[in-house]
Structure formats: structure tokens, C-alpha cells
C-alpha positions as CSV (number, residue, x, y, z in Angstrom):
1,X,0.0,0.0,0.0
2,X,3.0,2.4,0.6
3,X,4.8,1.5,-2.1
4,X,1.8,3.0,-4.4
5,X,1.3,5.3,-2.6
6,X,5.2,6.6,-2.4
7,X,6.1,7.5,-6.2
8,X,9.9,7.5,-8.0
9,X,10.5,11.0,-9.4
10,X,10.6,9.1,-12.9
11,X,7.3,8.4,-12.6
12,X,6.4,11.6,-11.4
13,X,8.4,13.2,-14.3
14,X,6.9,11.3,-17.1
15,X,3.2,11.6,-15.6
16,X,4.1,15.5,-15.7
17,X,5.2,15.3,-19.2
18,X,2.1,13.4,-20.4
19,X,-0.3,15.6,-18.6
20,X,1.4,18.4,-21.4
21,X,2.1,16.1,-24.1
22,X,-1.3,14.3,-24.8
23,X,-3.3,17.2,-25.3
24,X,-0.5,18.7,-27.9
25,X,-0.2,15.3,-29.7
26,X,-4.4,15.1,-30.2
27,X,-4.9,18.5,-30.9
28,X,-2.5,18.3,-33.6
29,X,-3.8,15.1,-34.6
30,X,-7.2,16.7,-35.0
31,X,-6.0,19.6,-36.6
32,X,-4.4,16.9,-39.2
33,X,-7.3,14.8,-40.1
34,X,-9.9,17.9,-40.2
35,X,-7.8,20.7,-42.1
36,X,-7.0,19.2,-45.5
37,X,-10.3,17.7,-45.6
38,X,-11.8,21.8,-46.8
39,X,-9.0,21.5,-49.3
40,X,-9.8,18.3,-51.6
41,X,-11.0,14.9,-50.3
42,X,-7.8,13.0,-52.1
43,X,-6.2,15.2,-49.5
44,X,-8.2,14.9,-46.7
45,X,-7.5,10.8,-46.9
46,X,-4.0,11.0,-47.4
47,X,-3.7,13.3,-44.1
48,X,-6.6,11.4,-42.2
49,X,-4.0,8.3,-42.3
50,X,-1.0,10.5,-41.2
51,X,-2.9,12.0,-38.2
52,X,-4.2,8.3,-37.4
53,X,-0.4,7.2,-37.3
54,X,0.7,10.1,-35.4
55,X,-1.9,9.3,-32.9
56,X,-0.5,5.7,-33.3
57,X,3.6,6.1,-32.5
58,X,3.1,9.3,-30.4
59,X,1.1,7.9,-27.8
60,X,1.8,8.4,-24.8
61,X,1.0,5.2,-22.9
62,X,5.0,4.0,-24.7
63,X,6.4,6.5,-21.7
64,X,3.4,5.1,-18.7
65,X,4.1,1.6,-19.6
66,X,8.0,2.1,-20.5
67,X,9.0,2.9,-16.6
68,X,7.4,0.0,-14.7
69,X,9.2,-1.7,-17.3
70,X,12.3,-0.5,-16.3
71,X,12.3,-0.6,-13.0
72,X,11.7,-4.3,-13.5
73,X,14.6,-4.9,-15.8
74,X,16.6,-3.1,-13.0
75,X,15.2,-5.0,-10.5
76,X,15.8,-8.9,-12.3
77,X,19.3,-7.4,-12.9
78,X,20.1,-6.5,-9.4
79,X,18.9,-10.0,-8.4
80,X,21.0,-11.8,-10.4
């Protein structure tokens, strides 16, 4: 219970970060699949799969899961 409760400053970092990050990434995601659309439709499809893929690698749950992850790896290594 006090280990949840007690928090690593990387993990307090990279919830910081996301808390800034995800709104940038989706507004500019949005901005990506809805802009090009008023320009021509061939357009707008081309750019609705870019902003779909930038949703796709810049997500944000890479850095939540990344650190538990690392700690682990740490962990297994110190053990050994």
C-alpha cells in the first residue's frame, strides 16, 4: 500500500510530461485529419492516415508503460 502510494520521481516526471504532451499530440492530430479535408478529399484521406499514425507512435501510454518496465529490468538485474 505504501509503495503505491510513495512515487519514483521518474514516474512523477513522465506523468508531468504526459499531462502536457497528450493534449498537444491530439490536438494536432485533429488539426491533421480535419484541415485538408476543406482543401480536396484525395487530400483529406491521405492526411486522415498521417494524423491516425501520429496518434499511433506518439502515444503516450509508450512512456506510462516504459517505466514500470524499467524498474523491473533493474530489478531482475540487481537480483542476479
Amino acid at each position: 500500500e505504501e509503495a503505491q502510494t510513495n512515487r519514483s520521481p521518474t514516474e512523477k516526471m513522465v506523468d508531468s510530461f504526459a499531462r502536457l504532451y497528450t493534449p498537444i499530440v491530439v490536438f494536432m492530430a485533429f488539426i491533421m485529419v480535419t484541415v485538408p479535408w476543406f482543401i480536396s478529399a484525395e487530400l483529406g484521406r491521405e492526411w486522415c492516415l498521417r494524423g491516425l499514425i501520429i496518434i499511433v507512435i506518439a502515444c503516450p501510454c509508450a512512456l506510462t508503460i516504459s517505466t514500470p518496465v524499467t524498474y523491473a529490468a533493474g530489478l531482475a538485474a540487481t537480483a542476479q
